[in-house]
N, C-alpha and C positions, 0 to 999 in steps of 0.2 A: 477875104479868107474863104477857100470851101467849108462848106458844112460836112459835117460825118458820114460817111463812108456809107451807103445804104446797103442793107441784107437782105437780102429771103434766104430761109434755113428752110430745108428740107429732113423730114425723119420720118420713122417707121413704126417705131417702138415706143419705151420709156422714156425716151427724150434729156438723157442726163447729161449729154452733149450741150443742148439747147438749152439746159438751165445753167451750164457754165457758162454760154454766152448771155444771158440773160442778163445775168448779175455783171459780167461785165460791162453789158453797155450802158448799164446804169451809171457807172463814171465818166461825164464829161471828156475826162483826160483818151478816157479809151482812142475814142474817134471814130466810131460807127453809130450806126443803130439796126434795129430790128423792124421792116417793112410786115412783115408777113410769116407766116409759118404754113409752109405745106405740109399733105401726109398722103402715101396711097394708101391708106384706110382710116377708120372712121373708130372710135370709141377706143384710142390708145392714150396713157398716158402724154405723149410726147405732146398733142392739140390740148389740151389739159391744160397742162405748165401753160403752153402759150395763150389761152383763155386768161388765165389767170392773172398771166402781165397785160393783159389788156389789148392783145395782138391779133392783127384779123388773121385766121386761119381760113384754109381752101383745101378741099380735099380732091382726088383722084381715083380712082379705084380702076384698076383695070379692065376689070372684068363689067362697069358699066361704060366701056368703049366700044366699038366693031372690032378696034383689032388692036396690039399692040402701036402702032402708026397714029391710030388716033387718036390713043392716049398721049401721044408723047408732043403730039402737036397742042391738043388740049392742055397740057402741064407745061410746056412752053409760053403758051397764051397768057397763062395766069401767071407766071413768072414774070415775062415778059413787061406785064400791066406795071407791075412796079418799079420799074426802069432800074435794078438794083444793078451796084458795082460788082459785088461780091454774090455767089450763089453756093452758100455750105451743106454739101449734103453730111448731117451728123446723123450717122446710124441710117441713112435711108435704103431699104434693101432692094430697092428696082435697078435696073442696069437702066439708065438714061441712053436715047434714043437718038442718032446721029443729028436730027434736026436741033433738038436739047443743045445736044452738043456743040452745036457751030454757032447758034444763036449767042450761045455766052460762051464762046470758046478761052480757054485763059483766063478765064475766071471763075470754075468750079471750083471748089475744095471739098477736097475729101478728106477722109482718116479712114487707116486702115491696118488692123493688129497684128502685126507682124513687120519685119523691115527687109521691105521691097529693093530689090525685087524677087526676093524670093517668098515664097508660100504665100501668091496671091490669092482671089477666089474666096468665099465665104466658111471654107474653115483654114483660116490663116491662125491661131491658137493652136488647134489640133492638128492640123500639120507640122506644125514645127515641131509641138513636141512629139507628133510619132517618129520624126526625121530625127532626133535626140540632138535638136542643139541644144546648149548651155546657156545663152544669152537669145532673147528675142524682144520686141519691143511693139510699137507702133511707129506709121511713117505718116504725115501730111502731105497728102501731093495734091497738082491738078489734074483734074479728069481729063481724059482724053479718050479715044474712038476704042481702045483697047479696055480690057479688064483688070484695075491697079497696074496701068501702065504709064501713066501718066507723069509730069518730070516732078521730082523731090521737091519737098519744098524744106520739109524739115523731119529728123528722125529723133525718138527716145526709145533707151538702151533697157531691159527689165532681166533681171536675172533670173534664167529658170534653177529651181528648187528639185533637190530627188524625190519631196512629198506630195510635189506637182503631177505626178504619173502616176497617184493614188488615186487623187478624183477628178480625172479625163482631164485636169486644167481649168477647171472651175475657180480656183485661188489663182494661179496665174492666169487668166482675164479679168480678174478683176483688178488684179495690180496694173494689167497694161489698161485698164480705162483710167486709172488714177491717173497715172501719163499722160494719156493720150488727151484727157479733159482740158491737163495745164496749156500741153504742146496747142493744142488746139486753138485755144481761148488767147496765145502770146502769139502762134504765128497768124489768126485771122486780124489781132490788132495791130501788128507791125506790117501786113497788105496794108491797113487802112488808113493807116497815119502816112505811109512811106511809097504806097505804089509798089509795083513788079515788075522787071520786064523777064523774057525768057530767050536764053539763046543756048542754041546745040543742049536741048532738054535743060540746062540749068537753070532755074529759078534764080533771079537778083533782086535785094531788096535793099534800097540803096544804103547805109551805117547811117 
């Protein structure tokens, strides 16, 4: 029988992503684990949480690279070491680097607040609700060479609110991370149990 599905998660921030995967792979049944925790910076929550479960963390910082190129070959490197199936970027705010990208190509995950493909880009909240839709949510997809272009893997639905466009969306992000934690946390463990292929952008993961 193979063993569990190997990770490196990648983050930026608070790491609330990462502590819902945490606790999952604490269940056997899941069928992953957690190798490693990246971060391009240093003294964030996110390395934290992963200290705490006992996870080697590695850090990146761009700005001690030459250029963007060498960071990306440098954070390739160290990903690379842990030979992982899976590479989750949760919440990590660097645009990954073509080499990144080919290295583990179809097998990044990401999430991303909003459902793509509309109101890509880093304010995917506040785009929607300036564009005044009614429904917005988060999507899981795979990275690719583009910016939230990548093919679907999985989307949840979030209802916007008229009290929403009182405080910029502050209440509706927080409801799409409530989603997006779950969505997150079910579609990284149904990669890992069940495999993926991709065809004409579709994501398949076999029932």
């Amino acid at each position: 029988m193979p063993g569990p599905a190997r990770l490196v998660v990648l983050v930026s921030g608070s790491g609330t992503n990462l502590q819902a995967l945490i606790e999952a792979v604490a269940d056997p049944v899941y069928g992953a684990e957690i190798l490693a925790v990246g971060a391009d910076r240093d003294g964030i929550a996110g390395l934290e949480r992963a200290e705490r479960a006992g996870l080697p963390v590695f850090v990146h910082r761009v700005k001690d690279h030459g250029d963007r190129a060498d960071w990306d070959r440098a954070l390739t490197a160290s990903v690379a070491g842990y030979e992982p199936d899976l590479v989750v970027t949760a919440g990590f705010m660097k645009i990954l680097g073509p080499g990144f990208i080919e290295a583990f190509a179809g097998r990044i995950v990401n999430t991303h607040p909003a459902l793509l493909p509309s109101f890509p880009g880093a304010h995917g909240v506040t785009d929607a609700l300036a564009y005044g839709v009614r429904v917005t949510g988060c999507t899981v997809h795979l990275v690719d060479a583009g910016v939230d272009t990548g093919p679907i893997i999985a989307q949840g639905v979030v209802e916007v609110h008229d009290a929403d466009h009182a405080d910029g969306g502050e209440a509706l992000q927080e409801r799409i991370k409530t989603v997006e934690r779950k969505l997150l946390v079910d579609v990284v463990g149904r990669l890992a149990r069940e495999g993926h292929r991709i065809e004409d952008r579709k994501v398949w993961i076999p029932a």
